[in-house]
Every structure is written in C-alpha cells, then in structure tokens.
N, C-alpha and C positions, 0 to 999 in steps of 0.2 A: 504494500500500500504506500501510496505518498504524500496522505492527509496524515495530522495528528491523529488519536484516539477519541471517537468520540466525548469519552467522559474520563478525565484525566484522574488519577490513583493518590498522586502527592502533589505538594505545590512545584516539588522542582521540577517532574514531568508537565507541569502546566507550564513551567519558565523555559525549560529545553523548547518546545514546539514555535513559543511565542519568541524567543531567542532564533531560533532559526526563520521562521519569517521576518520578522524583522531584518538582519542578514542576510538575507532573500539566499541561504542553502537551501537547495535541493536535497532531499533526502528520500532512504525508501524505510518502511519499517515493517516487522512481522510480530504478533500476537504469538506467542507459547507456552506451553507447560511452563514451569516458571524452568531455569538454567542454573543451575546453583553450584553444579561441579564442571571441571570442565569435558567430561565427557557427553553431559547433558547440551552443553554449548557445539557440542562436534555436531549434534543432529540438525540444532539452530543453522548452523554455516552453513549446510547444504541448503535450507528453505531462504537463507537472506543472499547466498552465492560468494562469499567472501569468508574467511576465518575471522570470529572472534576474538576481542583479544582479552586478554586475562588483564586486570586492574588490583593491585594489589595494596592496600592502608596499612603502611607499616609509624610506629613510632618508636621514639631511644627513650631508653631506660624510665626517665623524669615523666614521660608522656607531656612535654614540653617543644618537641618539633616532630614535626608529622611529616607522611611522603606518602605522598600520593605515585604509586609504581606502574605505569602501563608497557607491557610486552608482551610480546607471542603468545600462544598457548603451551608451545611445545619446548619453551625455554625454560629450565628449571630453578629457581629463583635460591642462589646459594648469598649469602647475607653478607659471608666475608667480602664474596665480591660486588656487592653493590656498598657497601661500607668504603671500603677499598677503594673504589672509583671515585665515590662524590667526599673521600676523605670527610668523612663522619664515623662517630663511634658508632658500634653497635646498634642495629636498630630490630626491633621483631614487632609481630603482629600489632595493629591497635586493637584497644575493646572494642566493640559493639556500641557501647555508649556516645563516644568519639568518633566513632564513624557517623554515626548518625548526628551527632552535635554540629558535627564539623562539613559534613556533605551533604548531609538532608537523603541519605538512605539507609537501608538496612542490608546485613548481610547479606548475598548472594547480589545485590543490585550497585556494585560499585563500580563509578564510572566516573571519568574525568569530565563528563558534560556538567557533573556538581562544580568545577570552578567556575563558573557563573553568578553561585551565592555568596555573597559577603563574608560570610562569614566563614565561606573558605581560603579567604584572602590569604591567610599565614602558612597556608599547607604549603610545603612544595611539589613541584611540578616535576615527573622525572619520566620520560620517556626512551625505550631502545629504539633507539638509531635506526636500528631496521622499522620498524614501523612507521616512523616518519617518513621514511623513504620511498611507503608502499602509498599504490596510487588510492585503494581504497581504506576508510575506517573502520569499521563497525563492532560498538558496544550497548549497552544496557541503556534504557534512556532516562532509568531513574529508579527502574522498577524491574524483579527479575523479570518477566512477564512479556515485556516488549525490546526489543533491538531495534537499534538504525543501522545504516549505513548511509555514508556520506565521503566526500572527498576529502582525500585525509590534509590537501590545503586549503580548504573551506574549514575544516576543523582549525590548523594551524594558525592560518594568515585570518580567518575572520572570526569564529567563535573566541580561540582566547587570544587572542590581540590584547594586549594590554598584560596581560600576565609572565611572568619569566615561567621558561618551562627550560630544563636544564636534558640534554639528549647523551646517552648514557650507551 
C-alpha cells in the first residue's frame, strides 16, 4: 500500500505518515503479524521486497547515553566492536522503559523513524555503512505490525536532516 493506515496505533505512527507527507516521500507499507524476531521479519521482506533491517537501543552502564543501532539482519551485533568503533565504553541492551521514554515505542517496534520526536533528541544516531549505501530502507513505522519502505536518501537527506547520525 502507499497510503498511511487508516487509523493510526501511537502518536508516533501518526507523526511518521504526516512526517513523510509533508516531505513529500514516497513510500510503500505492509500490515502483518506483528515481526518481533528477526526471523518473523524474513517473511515480512519477501511481502515488502526489500530486507529489513534490525534496529537495535542499546545504553552504557549509567543509562545516561543511549544509541540508537541500525544494520543488517544478518550482521551479528558483537558490543566490543561497536564500542571499539564509536570509542565508547561499554554499552548493552536499554530497558523497555527507555525505549519507550525515549522513542515512543515498545519492544519489537524499534525504529529510527522515532528520531523525529523531541525527545529523542539526545539519543545517538549510529548506522552501518552498508545500509546507507543501499538504495532501499525498510523498517517498523512505529509499531511491530506495519513496515515501510522508502528510499534510503529520502530517509537520509530529508527525514533526518537536521540530526547527526554517525555511519559505522
């Protein structure tokens, strides 16, 4: 489909749709089971035509700086080496609480289209390189339930415009 949802689920999927119009992106989206692991996401890929990608909330120690991680599916997410990279200590999973404080979703529905809300201002942005690179997006759009897909420099260059996102 390449209307919003008739009747929007959270406020952030109501800001994603109205965010993308406004920005006049084109997108496509699909309804599903809900996606919560990613081999539930493999079946999604073939109905949207593009792989998902996995979005990962990780925080250090203090729960004091948060990262927001998007890569592959098939890339296995080792901590020393993304520590290592963005020379930071230690970082592992955030709560639930914190995701949802900070992104306006809940588990299974994490997705970098939450840097839109304010109050994810402080998160960081950490994307792999290869994904950036690929011509298509496609993630959660707020909610396990529903995917887009979109051009991953309409994501870039117009969605978060204004935000630093550090490419890893």
């Amino acid at each position: 489909m390449t209307t919003p949802p008739p009747v929007f689920s959270t406020a952030l999927q109501q800001l994603v749709y109205e965010t993308f119009a406004r920005l006049e992106i084109p997108f496509e989206r699909v309804d599903t089971d809900p996606g919560l692991t990613m081999e539930d996401c493999q079946h999604i890929d073939a109905k949207i035509g593009v792989r998902i990608v996995k979005t990962i909330f990780l925080c250090n120690r203090q729960q004091t700086e948060f990262y927001l991680y998007v890569t592959t599916d098939d890339k296995p997410f080792v901590t020393r080496d993304f520590c290592g990279t963005l020379s930071i200590p230690r970082v592992s999973f955030a709560p639930a609480d914190k995701l949802w404080e900070l992104t306006g979703v809940e588990v299974g529905a994490t997705t970098i289209l939450s840097a839109i809300l304010p109050q994810s201002a402080p998160v960081h942005l950490v994307m792999d390189r290869t994904v950036a690179e690929g011509e298509w997006f496609a993630c959660t759009d707020g909610t396990p339930t529903c995917f887009v897909k979109l051009r991953t420099r309409d994501l870039l260059d117009k969605y978060l415009a204004g935000r630093m996102l550090q490419l890893i």
